[in-house]
N, C-alpha and C positions, 0 to 999 in steps of 0.2 A: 970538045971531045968527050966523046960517052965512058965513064968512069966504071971500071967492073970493081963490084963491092960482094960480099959473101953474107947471107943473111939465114938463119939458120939452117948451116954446112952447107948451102946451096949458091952457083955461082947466078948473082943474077947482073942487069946494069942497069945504070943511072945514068938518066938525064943531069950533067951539071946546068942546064936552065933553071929546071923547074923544078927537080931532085926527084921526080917519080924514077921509081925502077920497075922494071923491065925482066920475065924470063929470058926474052927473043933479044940478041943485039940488034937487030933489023929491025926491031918495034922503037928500043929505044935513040937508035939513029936519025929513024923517021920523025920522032917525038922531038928530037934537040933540033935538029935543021927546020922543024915547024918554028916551035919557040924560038929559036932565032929570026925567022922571015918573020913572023906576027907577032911577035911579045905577048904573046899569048898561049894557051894552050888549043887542042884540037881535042874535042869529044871522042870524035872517033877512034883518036890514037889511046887517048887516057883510059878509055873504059876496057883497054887491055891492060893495066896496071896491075901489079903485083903486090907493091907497098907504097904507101903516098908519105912522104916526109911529116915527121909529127915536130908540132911546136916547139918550143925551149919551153920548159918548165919554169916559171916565177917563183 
């Protein structure tokens, strides 16, 4: 299920697959039912990305 997160004051959402977020819920719905049929991502879906999940810091 597509996770809505706020990221500077702005409602956006996330993929819990692959943790990119999304303006569009319909981008990232498209994006979590990809990553789940492929264990992968889709170019085409990703390069509408907003924010891409950053590392854990060491």
């Amino acid at each position: 299920m597509v996770k809505r997160v706020y990221i500077c004051e702005q409602e956006d959402y996330m993929c819990e697959e692959c943790g990119l977020v999304y303006h569009s819920l319909e981008t990232a719905l498209r994006c979590e039912n990809y990553c789940r049929k492929h264990n992968a991502c889709s170019l085409t879906i990703t390069k509408n990305a907003a924010h891409a999940p950053q590392a854990p810091a060491i």
